[in-house]
Chimera marker file (.cmm) of the C-alpha trace (Angstrom):
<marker_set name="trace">
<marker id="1" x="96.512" y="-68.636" z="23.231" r="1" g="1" b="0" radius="0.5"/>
<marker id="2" x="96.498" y="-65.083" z="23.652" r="1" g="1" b="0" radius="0.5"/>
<marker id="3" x="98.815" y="-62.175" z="23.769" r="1" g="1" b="0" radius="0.5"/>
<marker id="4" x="97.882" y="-61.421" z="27.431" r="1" g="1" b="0" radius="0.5"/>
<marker id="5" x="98.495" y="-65.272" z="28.429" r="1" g="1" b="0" radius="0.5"/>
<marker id="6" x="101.843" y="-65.167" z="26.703" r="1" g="1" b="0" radius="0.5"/>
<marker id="7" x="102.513" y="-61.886" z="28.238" r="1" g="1" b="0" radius="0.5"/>
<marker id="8" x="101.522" y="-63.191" z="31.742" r="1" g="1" b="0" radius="0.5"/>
<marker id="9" x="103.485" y="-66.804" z="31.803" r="1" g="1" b="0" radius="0.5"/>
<marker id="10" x="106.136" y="-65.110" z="30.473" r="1" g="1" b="0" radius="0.5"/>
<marker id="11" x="106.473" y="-62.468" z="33.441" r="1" g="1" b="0" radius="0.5"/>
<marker id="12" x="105.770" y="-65.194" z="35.852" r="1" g="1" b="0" radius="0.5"/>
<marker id="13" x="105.111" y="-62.502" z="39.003" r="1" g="1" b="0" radius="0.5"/>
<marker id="14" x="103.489" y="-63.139" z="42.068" r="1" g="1" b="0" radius="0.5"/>
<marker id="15" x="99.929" y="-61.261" z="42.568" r="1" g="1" b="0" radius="0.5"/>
<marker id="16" x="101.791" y="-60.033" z="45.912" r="1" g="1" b="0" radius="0.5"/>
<marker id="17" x="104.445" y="-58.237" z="43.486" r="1" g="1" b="0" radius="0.5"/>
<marker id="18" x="102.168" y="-56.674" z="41.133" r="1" g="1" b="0" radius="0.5"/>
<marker id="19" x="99.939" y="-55.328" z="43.806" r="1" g="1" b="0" radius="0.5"/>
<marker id="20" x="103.096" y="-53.857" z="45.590" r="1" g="1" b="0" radius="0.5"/>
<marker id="21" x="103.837" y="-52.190" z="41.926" r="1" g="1" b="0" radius="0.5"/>
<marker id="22" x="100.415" y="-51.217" z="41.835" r="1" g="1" b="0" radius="0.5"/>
<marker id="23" x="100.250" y="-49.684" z="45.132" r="1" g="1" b="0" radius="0.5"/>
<marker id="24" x="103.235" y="-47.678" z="44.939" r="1" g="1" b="0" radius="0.5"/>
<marker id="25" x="102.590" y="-46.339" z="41.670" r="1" g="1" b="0" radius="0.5"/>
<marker id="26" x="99.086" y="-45.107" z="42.513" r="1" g="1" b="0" radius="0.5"/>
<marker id="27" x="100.727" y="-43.403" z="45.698" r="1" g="1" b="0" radius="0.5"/>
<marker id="28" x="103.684" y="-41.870" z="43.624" r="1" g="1" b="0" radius="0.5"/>
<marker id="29" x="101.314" y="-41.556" z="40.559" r="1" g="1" b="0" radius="0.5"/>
<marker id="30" x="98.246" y="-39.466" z="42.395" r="1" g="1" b="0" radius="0.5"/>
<marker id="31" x="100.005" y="-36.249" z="43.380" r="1" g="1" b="0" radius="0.5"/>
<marker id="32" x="101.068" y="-35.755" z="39.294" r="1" g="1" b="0" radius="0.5"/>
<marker id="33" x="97.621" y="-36.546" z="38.575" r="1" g="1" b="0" radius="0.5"/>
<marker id="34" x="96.101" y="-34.297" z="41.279" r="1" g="1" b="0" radius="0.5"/>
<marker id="35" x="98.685" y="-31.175" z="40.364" r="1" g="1" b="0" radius="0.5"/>
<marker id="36" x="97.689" y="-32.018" z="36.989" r="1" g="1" b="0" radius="0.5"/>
<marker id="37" x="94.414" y="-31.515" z="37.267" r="1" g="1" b="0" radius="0.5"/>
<marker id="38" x="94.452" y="-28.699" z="39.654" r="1" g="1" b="0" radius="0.5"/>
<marker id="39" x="96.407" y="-26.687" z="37.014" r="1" g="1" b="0" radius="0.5"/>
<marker id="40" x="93.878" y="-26.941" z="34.306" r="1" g="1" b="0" radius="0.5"/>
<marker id="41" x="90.643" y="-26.142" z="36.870" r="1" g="1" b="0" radius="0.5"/>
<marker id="42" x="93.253" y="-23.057" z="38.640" r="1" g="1" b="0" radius="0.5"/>
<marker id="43" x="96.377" y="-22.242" z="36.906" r="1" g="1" b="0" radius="0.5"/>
<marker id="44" x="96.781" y="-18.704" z="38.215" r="1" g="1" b="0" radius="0.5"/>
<marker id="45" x="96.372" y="-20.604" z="41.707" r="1" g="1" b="0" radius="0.5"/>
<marker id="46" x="98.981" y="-23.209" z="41.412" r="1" g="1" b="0" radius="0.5"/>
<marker id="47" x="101.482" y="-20.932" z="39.629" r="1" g="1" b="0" radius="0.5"/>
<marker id="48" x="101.087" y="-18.893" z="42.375" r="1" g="1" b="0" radius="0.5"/>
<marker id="49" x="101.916" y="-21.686" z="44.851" r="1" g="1" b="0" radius="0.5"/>
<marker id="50" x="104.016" y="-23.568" z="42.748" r="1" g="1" b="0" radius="0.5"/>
<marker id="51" x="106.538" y="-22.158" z="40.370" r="1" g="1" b="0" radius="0.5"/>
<marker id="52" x="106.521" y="-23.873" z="36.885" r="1" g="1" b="0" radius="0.5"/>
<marker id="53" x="110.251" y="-25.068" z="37.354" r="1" g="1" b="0" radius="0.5"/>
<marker id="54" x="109.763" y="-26.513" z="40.818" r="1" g="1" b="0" radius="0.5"/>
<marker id="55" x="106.746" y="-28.616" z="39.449" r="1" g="1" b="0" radius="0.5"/>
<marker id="56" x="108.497" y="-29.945" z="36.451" r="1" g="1" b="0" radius="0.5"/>
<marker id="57" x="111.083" y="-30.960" z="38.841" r="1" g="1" b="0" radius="0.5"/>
<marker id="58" x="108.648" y="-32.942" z="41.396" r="1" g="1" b="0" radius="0.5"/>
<marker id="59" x="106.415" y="-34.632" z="38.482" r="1" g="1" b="0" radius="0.5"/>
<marker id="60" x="110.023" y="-36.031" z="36.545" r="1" g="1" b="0" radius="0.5"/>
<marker id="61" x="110.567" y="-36.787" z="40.686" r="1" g="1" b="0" radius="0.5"/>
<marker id="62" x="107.641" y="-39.050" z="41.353" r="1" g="1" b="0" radius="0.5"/>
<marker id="63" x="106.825" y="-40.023" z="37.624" r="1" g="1" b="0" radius="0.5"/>
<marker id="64" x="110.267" y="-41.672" z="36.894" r="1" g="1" b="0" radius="0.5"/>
<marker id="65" x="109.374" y="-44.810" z="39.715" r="1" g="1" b="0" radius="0.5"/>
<marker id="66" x="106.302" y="-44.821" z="38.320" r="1" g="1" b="0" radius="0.5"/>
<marker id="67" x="107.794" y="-45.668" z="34.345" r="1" g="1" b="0" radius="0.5"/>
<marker id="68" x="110.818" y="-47.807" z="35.176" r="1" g="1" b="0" radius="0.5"/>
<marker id="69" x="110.004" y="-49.685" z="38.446" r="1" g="1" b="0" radius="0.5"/>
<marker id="70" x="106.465" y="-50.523" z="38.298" r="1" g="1" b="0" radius="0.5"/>
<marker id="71" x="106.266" y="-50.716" z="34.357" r="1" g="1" b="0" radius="0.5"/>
<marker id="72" x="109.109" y="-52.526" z="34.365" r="1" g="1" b="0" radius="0.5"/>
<marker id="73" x="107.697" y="-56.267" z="33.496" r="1" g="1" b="0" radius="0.5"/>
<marker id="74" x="106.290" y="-54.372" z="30.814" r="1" g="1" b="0" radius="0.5"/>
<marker id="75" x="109.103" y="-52.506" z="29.382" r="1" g="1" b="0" radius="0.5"/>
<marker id="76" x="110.929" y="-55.774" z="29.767" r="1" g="1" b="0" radius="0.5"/>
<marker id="77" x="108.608" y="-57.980" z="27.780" r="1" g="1" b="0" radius="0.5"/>
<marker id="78" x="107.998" y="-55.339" z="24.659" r="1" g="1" b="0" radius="0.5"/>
<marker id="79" x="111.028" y="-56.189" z="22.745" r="1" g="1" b="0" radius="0.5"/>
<marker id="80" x="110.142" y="-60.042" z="23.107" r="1" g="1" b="0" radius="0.5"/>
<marker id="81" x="106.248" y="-59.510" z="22.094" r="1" g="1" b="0" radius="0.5"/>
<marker id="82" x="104.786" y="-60.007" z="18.682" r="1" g="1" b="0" radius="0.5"/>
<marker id="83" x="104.052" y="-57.184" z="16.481" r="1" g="1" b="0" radius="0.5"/>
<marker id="84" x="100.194" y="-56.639" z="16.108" r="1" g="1" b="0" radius="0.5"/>
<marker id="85" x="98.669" y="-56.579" z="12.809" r="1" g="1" b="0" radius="0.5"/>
<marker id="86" x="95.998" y="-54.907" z="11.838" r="1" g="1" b="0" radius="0.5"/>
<marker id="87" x="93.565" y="-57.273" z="11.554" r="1" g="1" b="0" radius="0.5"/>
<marker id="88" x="94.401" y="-58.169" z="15.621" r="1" g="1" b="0" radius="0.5"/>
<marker id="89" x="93.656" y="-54.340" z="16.181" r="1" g="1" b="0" radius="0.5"/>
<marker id="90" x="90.207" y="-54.488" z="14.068" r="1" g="1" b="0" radius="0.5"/>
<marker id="91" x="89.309" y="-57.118" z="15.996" r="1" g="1" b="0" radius="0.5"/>
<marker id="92" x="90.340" y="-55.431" z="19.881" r="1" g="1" b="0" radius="0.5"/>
<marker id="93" x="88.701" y="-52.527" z="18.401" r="1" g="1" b="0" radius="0.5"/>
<marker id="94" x="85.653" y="-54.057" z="17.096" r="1" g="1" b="0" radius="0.5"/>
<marker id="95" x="84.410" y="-54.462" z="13.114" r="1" g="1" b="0" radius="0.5"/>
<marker id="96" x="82.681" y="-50.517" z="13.088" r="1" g="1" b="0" radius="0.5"/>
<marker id="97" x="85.380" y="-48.648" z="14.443" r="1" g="1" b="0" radius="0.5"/>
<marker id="98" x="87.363" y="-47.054" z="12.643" r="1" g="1" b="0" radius="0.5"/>
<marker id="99" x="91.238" y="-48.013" z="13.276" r="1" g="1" b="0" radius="0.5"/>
<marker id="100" x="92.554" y="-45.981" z="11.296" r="1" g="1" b="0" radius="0.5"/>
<marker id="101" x="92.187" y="-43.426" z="14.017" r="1" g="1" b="0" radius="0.5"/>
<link id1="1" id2="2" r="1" g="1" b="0" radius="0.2"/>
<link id1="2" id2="3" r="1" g="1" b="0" radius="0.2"/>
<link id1="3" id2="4" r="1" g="1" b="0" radius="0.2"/>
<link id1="4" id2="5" r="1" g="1" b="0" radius="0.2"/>
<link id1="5" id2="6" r="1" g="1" b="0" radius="0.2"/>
<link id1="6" id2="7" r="1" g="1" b="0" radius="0.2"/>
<link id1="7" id2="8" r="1" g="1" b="0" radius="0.2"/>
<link id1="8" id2="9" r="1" g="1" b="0" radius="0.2"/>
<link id1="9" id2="10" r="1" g="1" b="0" radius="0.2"/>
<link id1="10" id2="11" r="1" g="1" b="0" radius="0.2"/>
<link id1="11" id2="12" r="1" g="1" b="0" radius="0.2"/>
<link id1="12" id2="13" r="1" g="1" b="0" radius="0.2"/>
<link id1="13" id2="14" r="1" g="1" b="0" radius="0.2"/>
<link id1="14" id2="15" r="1" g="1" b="0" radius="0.2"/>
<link id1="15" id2="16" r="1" g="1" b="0" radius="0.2"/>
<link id1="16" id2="17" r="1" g="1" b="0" radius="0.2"/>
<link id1="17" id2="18" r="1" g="1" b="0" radius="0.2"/>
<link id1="18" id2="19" r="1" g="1" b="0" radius="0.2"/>
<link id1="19" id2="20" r="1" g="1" b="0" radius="0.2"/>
<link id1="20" id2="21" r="1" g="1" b="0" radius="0.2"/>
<link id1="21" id2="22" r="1" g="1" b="0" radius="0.2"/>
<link id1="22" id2="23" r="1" g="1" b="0" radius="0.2"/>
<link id1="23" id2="24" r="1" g="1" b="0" radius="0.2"/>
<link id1="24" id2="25" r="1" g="1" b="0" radius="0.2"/>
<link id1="25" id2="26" r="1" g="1" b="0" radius="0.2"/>
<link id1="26" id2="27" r="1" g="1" b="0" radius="0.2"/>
<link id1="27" id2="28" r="1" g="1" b="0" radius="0.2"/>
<link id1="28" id2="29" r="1" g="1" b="0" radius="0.2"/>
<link id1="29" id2="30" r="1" g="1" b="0" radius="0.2"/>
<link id1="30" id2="31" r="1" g="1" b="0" radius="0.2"/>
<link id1="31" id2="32" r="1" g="1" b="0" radius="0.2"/>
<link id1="32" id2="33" r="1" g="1" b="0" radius="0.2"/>
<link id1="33" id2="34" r="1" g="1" b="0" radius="0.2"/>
<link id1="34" id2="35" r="1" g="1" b="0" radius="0.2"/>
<link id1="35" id2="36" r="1" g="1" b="0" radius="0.2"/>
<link id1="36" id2="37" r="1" g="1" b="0" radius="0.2"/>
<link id1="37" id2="38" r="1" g="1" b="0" radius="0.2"/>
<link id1="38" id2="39" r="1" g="1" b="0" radius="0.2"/>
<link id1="39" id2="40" r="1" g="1" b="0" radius="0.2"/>
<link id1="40" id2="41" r="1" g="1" b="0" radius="0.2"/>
<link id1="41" id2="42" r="1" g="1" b="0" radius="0.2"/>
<link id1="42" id2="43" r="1" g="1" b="0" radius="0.2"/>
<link id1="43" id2="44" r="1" g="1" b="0" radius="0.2"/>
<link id1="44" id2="45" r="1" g="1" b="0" radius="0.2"/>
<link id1="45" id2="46" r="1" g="1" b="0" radius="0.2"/>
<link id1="46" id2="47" r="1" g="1" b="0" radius="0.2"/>
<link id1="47" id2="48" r="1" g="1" b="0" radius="0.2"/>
<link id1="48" id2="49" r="1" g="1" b="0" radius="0.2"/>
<link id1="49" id2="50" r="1" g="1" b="0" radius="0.2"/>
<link id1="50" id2="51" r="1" g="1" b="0" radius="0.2"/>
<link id1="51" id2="52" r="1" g="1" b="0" radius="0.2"/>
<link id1="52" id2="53" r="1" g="1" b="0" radius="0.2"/>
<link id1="53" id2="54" r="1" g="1" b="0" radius="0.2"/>
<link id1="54" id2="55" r="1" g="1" b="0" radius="0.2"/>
<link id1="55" id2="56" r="1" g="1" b="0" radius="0.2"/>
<link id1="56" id2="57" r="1" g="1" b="0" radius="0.2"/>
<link id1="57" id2="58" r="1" g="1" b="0" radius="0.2"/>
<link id1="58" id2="59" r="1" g="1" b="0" radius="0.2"/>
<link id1="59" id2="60" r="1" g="1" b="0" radius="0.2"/>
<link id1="60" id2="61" r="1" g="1" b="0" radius="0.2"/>
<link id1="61" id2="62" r="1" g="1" b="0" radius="0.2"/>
<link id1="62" id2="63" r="1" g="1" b="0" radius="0.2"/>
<link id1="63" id2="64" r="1" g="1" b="0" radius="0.2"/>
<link id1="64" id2="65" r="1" g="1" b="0" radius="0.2"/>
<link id1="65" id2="66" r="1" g="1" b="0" radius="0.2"/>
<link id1="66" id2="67" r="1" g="1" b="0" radius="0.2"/>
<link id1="67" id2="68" r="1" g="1" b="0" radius="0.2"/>
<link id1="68" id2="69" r="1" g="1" b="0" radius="0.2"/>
<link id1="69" id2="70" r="1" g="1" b="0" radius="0.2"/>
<link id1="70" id2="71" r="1" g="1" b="0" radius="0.2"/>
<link id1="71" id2="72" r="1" g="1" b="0" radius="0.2"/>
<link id1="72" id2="73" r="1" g="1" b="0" radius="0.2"/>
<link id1="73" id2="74" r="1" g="1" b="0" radius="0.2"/>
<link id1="74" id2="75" r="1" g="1" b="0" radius="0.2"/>
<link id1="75" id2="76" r="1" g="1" b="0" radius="0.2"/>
<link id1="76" id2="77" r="1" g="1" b="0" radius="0.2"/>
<link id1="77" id2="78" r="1" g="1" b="0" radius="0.2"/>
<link id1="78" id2="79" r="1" g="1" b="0" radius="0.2"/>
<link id1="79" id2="80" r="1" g="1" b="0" radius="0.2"/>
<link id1="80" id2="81" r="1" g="1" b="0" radius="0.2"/>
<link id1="81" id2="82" r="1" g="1" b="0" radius="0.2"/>
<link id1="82" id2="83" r="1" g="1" b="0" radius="0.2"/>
<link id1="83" id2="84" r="1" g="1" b="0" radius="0.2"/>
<link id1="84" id2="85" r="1" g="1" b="0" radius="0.2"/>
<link id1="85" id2="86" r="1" g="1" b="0" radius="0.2"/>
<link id1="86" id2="87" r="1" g="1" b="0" radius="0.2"/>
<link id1="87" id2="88" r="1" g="1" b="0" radius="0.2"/>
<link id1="88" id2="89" r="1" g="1" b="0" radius="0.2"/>
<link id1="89" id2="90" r="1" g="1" b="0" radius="0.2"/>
<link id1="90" id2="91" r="1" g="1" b="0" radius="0.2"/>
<link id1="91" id2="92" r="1" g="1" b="0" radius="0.2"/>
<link id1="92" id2="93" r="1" g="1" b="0" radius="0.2"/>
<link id1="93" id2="94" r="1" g="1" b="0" radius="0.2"/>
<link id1="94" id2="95" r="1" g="1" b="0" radius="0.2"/>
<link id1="95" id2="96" r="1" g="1" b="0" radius="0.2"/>
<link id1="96" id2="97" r="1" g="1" b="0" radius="0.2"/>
<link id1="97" id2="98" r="1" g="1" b="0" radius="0.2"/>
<link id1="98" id2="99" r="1" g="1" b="0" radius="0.2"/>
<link id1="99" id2="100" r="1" g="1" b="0" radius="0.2"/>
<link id1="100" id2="101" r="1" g="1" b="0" radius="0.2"/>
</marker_set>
């Protein structure tokens, strides 16, 4: 059996309580990703708009959901799962790639 079949009998969630994580992660997650982007195409434009301490502020605002609520299964399960070794990650990665990087 696999890591993501342990992972997923041992959360035991409902599809209708992921997609609810999902859903209000994307909508909490898409303005930081938006500003973020924004700022590296404009920066004198949303510095203008936006002070730099006022934007910190509202990305720790609507990122902070986003990490403990809806990644919470996850954060829940990491102490429990296995440790991968390397020859696990060679074979996610695939036999030419180099993991080392």
């Amino acid at each position: 059996m696999g890591a993501a079949w342990r992972v997923r009998m041992a959360l035991n969630y409902s599809s209708n309580d992921w997609m609810e994580r999902f859903k209000t992660a994307a909508a909490l997650g898409l303005p930081v990703m938006l500003y973020a982007m924004l700022e590296m195409i404009a920066p004198a434009l949303v510095h203008g708009l936006v002070p730099p301490a006022v934007a910190n502020w509202f990305q720790l605002v609507l990122a902070t959901p986003v990490v403990f609520w809806a990644g919470a299964p996850l954060l829940m399960t990491m102490p429990r799962a296995e440790p991968v070794t390397t020859s696990e990650v060679v074979l996610m990665l695939g036999p030419h790639h180099p993991w080392w990087l």
